[in-house]
PQR file of N, CA, C, O and H, with PARSE charges and radii, in Angstrom:
ATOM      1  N   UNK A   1      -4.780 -20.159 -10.218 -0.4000 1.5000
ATOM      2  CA  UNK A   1      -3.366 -20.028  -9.938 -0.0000 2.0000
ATOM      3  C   UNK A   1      -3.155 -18.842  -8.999  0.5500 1.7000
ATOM      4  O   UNK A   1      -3.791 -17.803  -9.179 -0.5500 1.4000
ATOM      5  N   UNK A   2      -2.396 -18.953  -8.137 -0.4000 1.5000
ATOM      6  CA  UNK A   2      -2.182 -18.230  -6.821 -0.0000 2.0000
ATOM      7  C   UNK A   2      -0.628 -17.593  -7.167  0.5500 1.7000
ATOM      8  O   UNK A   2       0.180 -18.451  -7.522 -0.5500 1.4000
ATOM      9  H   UNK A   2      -1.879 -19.796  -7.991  0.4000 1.0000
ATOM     10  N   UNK A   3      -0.190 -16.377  -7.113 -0.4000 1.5000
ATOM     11  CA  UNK A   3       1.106 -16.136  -6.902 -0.0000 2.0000
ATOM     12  C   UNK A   3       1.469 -15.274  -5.504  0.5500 1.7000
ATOM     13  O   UNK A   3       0.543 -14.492  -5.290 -0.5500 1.4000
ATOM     14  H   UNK A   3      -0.847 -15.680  -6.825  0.4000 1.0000
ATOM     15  N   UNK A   4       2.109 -15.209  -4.887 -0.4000 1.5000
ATOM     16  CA  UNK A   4       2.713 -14.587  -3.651 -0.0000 2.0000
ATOM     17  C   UNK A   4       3.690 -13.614  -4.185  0.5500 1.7000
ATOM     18  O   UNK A   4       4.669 -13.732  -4.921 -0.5500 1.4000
ATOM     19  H   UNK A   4       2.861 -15.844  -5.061  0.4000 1.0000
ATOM     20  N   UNK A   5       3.117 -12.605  -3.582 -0.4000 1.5000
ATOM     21  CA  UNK A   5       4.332 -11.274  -3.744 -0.0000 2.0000
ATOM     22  C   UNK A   5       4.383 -10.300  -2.289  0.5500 1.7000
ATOM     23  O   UNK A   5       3.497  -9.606  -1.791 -0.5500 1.4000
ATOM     24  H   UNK A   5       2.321 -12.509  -2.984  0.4000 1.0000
ATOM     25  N   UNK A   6       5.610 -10.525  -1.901 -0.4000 1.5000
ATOM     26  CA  UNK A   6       5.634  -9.251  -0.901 -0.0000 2.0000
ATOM     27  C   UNK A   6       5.154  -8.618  -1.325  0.5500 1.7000
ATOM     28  O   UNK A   6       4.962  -8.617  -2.541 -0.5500 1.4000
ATOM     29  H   UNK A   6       6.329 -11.088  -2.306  0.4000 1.0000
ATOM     30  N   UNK A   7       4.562  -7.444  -0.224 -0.4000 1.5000
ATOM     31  CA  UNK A   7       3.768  -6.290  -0.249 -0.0000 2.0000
ATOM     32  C   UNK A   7       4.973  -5.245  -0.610  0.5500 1.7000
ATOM     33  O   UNK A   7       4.658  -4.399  -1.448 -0.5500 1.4000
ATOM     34  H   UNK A   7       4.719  -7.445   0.763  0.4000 1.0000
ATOM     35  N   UNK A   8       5.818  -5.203  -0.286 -0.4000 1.5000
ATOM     36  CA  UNK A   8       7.307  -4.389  -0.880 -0.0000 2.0000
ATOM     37  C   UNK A   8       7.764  -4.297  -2.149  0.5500 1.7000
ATOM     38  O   UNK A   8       8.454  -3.348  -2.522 -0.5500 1.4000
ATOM     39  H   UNK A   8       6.074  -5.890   0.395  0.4000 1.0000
ATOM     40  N   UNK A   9       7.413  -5.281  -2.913 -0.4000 1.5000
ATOM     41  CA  UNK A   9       7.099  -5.508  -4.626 -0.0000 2.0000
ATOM     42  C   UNK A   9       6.298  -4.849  -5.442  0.5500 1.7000
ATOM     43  O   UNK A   9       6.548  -4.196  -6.456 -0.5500 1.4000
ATOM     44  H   UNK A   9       6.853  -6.051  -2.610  0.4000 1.0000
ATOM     45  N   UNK A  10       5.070  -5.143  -4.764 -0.4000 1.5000
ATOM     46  CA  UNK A  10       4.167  -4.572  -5.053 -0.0000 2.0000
ATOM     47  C   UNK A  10       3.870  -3.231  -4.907  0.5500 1.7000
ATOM     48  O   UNK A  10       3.033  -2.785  -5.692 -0.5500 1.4000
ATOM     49  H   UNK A  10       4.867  -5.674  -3.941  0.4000 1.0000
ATOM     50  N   UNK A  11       4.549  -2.169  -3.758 -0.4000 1.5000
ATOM     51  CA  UNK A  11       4.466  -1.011  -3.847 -0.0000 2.0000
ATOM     52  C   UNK A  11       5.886  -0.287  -4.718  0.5500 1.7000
ATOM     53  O   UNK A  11       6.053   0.867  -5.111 -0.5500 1.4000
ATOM     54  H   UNK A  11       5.229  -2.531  -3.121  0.4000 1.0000
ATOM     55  N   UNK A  12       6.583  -1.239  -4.790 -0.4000 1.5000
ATOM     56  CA  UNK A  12       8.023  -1.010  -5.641 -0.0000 2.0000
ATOM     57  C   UNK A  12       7.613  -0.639  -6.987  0.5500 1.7000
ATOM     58  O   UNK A  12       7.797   0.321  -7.736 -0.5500 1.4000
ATOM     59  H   UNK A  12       6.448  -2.177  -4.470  0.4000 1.0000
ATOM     60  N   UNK A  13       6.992  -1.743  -7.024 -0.4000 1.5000
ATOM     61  CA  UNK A  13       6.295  -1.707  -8.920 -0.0000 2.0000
ATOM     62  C   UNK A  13       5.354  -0.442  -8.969  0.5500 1.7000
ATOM     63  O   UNK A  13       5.589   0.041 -10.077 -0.5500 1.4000
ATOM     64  H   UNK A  13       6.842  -2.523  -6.417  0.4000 1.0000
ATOM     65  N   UNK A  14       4.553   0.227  -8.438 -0.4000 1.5000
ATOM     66  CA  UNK A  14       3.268   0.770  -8.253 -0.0000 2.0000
ATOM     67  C   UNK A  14       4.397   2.059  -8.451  0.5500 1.7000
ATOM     68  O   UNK A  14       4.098   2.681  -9.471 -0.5500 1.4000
ATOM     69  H   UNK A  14       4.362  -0.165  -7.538  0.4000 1.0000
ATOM     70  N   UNK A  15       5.680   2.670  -7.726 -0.4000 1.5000
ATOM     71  CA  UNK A  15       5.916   3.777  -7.421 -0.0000 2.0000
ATOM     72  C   UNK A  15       6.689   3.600  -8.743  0.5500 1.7000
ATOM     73  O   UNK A  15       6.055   3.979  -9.728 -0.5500 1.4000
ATOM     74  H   UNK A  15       5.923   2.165  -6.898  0.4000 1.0000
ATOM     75  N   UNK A  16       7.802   3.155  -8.958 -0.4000 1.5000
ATOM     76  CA  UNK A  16       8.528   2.881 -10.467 -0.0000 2.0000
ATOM     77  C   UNK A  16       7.762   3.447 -11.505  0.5500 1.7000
ATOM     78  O   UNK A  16       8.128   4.328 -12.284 -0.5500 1.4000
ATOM     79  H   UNK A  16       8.317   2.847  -8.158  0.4000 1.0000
ATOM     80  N   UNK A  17       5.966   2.504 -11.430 -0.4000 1.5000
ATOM     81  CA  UNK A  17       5.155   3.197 -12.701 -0.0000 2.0000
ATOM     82  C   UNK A  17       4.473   4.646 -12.440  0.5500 1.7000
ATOM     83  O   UNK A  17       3.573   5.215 -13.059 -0.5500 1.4000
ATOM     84  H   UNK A  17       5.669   1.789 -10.797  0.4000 1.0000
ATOM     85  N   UNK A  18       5.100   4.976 -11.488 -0.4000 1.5000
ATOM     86  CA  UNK A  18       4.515   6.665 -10.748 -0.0000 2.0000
ATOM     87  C   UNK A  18       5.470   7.128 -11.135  0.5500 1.7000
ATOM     88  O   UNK A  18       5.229   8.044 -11.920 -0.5500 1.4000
ATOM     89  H   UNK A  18       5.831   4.514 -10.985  0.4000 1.0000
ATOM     90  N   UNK A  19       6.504   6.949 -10.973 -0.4000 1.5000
ATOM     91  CA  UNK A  19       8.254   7.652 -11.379 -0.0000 2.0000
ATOM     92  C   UNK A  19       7.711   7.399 -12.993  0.5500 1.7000
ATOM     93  O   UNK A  19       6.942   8.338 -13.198 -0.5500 1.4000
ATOM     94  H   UNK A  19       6.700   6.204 -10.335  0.4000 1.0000
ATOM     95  N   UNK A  20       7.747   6.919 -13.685 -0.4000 1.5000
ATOM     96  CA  UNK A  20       7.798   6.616 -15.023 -0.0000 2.0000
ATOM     97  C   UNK A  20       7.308   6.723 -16.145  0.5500 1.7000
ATOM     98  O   UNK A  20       7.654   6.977 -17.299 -0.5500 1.4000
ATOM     99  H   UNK A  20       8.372   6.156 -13.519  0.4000 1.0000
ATOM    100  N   UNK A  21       6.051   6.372 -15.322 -0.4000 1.5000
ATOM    101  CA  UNK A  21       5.004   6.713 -16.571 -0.0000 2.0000
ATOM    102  C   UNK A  21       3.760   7.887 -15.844  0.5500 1.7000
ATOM    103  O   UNK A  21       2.649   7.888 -16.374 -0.5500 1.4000
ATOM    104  H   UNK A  21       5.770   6.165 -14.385  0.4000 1.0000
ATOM    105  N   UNK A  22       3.968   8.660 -14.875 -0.4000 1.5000
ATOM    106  CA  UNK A  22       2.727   9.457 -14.361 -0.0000 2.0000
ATOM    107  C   UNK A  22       4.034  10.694 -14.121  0.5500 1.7000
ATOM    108  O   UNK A  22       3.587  11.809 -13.853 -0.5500 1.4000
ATOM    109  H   UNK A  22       4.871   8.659 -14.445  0.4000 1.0000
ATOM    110  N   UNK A  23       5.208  10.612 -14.177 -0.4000 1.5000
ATOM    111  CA  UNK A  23       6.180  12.140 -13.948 -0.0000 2.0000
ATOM    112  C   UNK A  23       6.140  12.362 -12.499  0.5500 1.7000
ATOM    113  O   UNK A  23       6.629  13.433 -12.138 -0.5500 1.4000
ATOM    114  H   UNK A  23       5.572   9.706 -14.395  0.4000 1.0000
ATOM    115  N   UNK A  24       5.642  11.552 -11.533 -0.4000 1.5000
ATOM    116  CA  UNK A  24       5.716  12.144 -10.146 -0.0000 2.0000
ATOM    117  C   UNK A  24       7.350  12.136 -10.058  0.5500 1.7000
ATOM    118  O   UNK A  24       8.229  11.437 -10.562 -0.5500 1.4000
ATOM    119  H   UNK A  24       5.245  10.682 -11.826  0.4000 1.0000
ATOM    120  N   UNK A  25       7.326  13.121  -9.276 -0.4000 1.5000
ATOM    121  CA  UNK A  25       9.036  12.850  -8.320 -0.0000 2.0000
ATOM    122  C   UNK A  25       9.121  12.299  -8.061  0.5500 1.7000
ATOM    123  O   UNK A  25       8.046  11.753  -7.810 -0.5500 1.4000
ATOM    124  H   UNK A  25       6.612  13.688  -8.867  0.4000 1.0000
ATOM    125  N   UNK A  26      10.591  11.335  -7.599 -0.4000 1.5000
ATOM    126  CA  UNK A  26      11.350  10.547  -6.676 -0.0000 2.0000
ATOM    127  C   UNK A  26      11.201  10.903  -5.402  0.5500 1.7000
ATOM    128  O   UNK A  26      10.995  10.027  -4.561 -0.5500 1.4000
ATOM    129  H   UNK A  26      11.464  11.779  -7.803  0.4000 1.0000
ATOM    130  N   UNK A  27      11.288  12.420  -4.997 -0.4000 1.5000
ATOM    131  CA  UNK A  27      11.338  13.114  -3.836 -0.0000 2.0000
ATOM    132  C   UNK A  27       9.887  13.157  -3.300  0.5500 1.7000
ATOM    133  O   UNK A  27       9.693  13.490  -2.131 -0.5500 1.4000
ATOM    134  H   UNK A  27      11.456  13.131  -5.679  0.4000 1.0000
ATOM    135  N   UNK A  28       8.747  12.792  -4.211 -0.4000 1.5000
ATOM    136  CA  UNK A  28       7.359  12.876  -3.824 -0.0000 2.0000
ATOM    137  C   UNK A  28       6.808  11.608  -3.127  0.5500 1.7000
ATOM    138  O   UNK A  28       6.075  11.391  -2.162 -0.5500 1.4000
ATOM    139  H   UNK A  28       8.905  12.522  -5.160  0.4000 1.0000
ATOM    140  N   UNK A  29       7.531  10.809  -4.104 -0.4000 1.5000
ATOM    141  CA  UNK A  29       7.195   9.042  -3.555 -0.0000 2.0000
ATOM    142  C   UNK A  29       7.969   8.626  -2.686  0.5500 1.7000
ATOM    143  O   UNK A  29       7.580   7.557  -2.216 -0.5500 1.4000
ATOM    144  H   UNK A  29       8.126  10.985  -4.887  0.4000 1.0000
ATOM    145  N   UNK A  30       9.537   9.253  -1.966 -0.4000 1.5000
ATOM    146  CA  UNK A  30       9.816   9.104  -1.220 -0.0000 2.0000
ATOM    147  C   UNK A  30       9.215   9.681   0.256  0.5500 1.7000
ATOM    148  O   UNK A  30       9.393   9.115   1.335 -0.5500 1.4000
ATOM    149  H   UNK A  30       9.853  10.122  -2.347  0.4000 1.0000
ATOM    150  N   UNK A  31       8.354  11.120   0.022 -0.4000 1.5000
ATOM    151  CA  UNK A  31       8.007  11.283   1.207 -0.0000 2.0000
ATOM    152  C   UNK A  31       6.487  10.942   1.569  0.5500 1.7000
ATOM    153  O   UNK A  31       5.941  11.127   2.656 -0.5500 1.4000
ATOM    154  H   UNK A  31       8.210  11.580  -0.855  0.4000 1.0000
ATOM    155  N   UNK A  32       5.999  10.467   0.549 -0.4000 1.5000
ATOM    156  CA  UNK A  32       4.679   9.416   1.011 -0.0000 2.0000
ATOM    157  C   UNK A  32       5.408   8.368   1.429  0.5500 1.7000
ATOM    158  O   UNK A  32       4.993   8.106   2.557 -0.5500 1.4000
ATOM    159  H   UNK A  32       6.443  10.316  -0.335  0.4000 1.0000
ATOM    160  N   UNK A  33       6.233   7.658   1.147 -0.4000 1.5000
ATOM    161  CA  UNK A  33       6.979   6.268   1.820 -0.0000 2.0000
ATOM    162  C   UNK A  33       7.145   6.367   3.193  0.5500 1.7000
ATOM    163  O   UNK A  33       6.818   5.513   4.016 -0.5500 1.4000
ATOM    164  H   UNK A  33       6.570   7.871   0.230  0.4000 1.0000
ATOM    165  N   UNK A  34       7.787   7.694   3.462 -0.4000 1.5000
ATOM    166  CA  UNK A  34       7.767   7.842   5.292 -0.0000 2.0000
ATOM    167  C   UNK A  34       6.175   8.502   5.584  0.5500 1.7000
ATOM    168  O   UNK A  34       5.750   8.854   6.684 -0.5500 1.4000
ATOM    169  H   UNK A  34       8.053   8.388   2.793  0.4000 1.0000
ATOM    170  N   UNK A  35       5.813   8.530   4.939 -0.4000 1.5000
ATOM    171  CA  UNK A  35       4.500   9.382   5.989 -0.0000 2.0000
ATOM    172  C   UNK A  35       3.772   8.528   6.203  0.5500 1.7000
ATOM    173  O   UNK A  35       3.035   8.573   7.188 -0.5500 1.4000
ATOM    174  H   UNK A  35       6.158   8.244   4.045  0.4000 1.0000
ATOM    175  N   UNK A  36       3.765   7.311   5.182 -0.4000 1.5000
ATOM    176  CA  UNK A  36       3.627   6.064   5.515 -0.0000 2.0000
ATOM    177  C   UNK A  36       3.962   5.458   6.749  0.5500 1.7000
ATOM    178  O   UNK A  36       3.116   4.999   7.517 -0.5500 1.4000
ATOM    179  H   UNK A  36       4.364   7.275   4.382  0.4000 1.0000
ATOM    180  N   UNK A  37       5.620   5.445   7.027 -0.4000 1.5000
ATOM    181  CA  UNK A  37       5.865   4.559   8.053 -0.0000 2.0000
ATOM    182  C   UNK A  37       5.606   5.183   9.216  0.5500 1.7000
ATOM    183  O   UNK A  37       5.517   4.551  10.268 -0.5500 1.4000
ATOM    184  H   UNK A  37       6.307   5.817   6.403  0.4000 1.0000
ATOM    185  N   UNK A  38       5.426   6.798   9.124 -0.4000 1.5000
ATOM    186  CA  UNK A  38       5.340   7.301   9.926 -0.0000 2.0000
ATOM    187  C   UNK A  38       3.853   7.419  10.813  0.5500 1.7000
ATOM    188  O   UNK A  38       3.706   7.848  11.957 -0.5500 1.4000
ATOM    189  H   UNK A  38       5.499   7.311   8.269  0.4000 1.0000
ATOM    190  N   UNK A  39       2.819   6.885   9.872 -0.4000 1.5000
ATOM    191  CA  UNK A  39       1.121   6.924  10.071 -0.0000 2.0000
ATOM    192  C   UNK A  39       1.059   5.538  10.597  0.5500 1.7000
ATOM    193  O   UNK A  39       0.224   4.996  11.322 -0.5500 1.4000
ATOM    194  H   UNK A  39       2.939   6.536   8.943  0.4000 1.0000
ATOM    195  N   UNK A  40       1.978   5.169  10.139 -0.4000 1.5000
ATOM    196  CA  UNK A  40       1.630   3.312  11.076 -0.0000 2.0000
ATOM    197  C   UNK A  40       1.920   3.292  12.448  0.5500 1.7000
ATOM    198  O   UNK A  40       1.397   2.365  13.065 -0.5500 1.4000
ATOM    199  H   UNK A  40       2.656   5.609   9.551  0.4000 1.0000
ATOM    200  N   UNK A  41       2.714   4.182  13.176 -0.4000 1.5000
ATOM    201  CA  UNK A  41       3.344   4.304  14.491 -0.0000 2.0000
ATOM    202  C   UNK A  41       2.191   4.897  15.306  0.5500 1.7000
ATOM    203  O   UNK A  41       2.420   5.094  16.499 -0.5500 1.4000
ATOM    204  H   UNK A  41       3.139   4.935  12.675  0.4000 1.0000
ATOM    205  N   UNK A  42       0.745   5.268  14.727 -0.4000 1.5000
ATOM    206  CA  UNK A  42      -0.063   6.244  15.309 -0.0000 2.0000
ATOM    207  C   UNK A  42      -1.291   5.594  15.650  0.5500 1.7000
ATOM    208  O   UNK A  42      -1.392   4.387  15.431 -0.5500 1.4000
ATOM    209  H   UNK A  42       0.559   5.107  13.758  0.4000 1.0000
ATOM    210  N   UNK A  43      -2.236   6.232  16.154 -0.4000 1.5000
ATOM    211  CA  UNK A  43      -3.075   5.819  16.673 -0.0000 2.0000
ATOM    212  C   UNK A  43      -4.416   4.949  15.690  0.5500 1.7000
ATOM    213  O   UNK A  43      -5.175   4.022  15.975 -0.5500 1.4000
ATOM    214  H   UNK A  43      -2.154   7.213  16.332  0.4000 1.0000
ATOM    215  N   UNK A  44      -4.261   5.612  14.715 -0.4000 1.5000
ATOM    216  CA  UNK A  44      -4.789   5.241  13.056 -0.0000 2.0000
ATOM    217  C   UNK A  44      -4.707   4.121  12.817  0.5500 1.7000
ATOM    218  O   UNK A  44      -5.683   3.466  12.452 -0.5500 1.4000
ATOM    219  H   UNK A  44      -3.645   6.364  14.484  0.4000 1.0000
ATOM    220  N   UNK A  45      -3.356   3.558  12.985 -0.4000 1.5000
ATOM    221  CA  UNK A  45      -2.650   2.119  12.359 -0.0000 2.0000
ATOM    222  C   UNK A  45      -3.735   1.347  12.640  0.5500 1.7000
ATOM    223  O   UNK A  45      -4.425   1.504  11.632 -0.5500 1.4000
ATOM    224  H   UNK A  45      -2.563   4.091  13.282  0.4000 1.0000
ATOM    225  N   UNK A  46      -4.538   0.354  13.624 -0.4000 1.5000
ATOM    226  CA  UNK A  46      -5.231  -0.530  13.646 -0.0000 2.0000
ATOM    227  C   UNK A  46      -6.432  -0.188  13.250  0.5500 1.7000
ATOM    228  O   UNK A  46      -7.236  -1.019  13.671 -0.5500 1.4000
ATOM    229  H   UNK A  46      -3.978   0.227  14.443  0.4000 1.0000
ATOM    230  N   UNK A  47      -7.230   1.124  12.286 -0.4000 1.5000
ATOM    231  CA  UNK A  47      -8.439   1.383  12.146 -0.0000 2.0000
ATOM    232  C   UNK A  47      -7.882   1.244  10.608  0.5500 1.7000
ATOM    233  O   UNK A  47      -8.699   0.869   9.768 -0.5500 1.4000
ATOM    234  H   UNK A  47      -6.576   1.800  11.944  0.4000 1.0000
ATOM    235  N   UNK A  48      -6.603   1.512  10.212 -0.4000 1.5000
ATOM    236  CA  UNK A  48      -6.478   1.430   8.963 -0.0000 2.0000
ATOM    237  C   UNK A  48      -6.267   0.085   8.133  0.5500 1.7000
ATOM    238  O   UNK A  48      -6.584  -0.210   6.980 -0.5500 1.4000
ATOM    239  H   UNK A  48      -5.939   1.816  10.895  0.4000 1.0000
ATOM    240  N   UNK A  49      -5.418  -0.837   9.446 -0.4000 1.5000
ATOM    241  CA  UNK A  49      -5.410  -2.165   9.219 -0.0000 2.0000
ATOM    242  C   UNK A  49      -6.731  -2.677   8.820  0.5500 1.7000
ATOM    243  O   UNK A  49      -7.011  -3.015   7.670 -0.5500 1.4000
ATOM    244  H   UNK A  49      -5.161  -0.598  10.382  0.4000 1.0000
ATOM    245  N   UNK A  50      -7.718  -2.727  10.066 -0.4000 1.5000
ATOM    246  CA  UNK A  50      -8.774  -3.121   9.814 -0.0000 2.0000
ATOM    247  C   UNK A  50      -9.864  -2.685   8.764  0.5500 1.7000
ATOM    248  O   UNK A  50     -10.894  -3.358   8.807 -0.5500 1.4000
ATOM    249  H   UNK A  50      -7.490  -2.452  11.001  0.4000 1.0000
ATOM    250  N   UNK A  51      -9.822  -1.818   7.961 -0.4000 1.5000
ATOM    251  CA  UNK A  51      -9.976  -1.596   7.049 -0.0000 2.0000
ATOM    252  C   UNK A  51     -10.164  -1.736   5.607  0.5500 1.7000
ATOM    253  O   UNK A  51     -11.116  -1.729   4.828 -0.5500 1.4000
ATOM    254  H   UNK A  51      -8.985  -1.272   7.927  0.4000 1.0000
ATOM    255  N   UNK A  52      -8.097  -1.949   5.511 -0.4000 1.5000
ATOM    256  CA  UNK A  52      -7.722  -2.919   4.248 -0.0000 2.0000
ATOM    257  C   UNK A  52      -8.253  -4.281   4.473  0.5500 1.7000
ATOM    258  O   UNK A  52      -8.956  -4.855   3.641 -0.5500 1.4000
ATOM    259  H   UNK A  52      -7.323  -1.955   6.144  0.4000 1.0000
ATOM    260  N   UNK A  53      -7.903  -4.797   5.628 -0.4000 1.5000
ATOM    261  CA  UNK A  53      -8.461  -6.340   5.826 -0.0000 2.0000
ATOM    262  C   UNK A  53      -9.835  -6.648   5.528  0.5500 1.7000
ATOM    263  O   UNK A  53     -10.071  -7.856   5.500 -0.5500 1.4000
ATOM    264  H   UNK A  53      -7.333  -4.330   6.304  0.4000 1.0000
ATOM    265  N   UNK A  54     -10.715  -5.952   5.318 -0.4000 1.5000
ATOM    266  CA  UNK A  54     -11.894  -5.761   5.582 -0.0000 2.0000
ATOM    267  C   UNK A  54     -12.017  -5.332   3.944  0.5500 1.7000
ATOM    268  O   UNK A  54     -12.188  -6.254   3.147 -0.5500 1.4000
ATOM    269  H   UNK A  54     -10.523  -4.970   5.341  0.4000 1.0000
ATOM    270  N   UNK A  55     -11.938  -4.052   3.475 -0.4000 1.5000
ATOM    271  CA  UNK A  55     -11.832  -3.998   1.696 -0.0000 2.0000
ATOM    272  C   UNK A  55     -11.000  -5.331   0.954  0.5500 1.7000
ATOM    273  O   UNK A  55     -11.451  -5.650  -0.146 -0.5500 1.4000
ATOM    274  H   UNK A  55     -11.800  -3.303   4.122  0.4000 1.0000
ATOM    275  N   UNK A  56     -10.023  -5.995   1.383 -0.4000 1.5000
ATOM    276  CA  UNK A  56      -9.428  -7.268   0.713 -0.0000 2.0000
ATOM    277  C   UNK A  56     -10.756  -8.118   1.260  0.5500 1.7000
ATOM    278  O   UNK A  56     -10.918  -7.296   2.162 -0.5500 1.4000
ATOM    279  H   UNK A  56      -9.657  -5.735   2.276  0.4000 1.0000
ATOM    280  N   UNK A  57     -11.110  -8.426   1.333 -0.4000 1.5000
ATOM    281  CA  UNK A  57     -12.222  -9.826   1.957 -0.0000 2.0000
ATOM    282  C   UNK A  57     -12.960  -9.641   1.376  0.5500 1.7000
ATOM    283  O   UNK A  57     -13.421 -10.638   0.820 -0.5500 1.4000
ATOM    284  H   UNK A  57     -10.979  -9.094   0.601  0.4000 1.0000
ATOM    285  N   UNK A  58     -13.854  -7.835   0.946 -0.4000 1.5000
ATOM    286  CA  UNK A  58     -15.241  -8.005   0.200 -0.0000 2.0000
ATOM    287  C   UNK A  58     -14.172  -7.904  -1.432  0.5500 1.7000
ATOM    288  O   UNK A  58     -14.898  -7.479  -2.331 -0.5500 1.4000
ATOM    289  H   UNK A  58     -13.479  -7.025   1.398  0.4000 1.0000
ATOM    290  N   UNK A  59     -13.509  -8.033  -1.664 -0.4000 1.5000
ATOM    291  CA  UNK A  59     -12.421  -7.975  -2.806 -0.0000 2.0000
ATOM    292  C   UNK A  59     -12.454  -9.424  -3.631  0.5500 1.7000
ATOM    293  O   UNK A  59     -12.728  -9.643  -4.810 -0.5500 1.4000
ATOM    294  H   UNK A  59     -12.920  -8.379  -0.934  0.4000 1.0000
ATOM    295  N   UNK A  60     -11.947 -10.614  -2.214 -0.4000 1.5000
ATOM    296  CA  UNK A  60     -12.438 -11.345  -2.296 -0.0000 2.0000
ATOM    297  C   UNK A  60     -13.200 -12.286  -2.452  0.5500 1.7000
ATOM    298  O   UNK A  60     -13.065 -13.464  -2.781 -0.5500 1.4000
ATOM    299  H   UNK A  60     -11.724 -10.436  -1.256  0.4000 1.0000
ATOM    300  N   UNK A  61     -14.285 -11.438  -2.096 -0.4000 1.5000
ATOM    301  CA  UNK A  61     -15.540 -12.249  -1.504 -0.0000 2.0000
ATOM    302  C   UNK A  61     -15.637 -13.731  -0.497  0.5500 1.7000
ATOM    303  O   UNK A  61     -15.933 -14.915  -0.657 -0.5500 1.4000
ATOM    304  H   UNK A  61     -14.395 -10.481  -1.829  0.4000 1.0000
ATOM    305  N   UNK A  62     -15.254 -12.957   0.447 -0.4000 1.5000
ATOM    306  CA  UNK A  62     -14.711 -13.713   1.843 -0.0000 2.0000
ATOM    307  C   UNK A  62     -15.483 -13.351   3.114  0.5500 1.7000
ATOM    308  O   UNK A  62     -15.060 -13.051   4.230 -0.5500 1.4000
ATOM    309  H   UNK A  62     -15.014 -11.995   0.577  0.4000 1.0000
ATOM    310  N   UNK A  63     -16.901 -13.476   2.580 -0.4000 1.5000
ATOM    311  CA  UNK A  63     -17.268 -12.929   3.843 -0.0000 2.0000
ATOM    312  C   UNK A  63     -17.424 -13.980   5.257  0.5500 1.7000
ATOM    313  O   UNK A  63     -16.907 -15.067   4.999 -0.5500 1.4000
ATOM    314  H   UNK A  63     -17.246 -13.720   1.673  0.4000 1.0000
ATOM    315  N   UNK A  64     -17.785 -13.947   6.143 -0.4000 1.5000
ATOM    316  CA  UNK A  64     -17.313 -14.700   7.632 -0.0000 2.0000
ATOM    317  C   UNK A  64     -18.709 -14.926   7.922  0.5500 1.7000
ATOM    318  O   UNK A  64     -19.039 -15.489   8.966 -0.5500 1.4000
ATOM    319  H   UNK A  64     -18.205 -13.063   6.352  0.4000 1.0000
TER
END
């Protein structure tokens, strides 16, 4: 069985149980959220893409 979840869900849920059950700040997980959007605008972004794509596949076991 397969379910689909935005990736926006999934980090929704992840920070909620950081707010909740680990005591991080609101103000902490909000500024990893931009340093986030802000690391994707950079030169990084496609070494980091390729990366995750690459850790999801052996995750998988999807190799090519």
């Amino acid at each position: 069985m397969n379910v689909n979840l935005p990736v926006v869900v999934v980090f929704g849920l992840a920070a909620w149980a950081a707010v909740r059950l680990l005591g991080i700040r609101p103000w902490a997980v909000a500024l990893i959220a931009l340093f986030g959007f802000y690391l994707a605008d950079t030169f990084a972004a496609p070494a980091i893409d390729n990366g995750t794509r690459t850790g999801v596949d052996i995750v998988n076991n999807q190799h090519d």
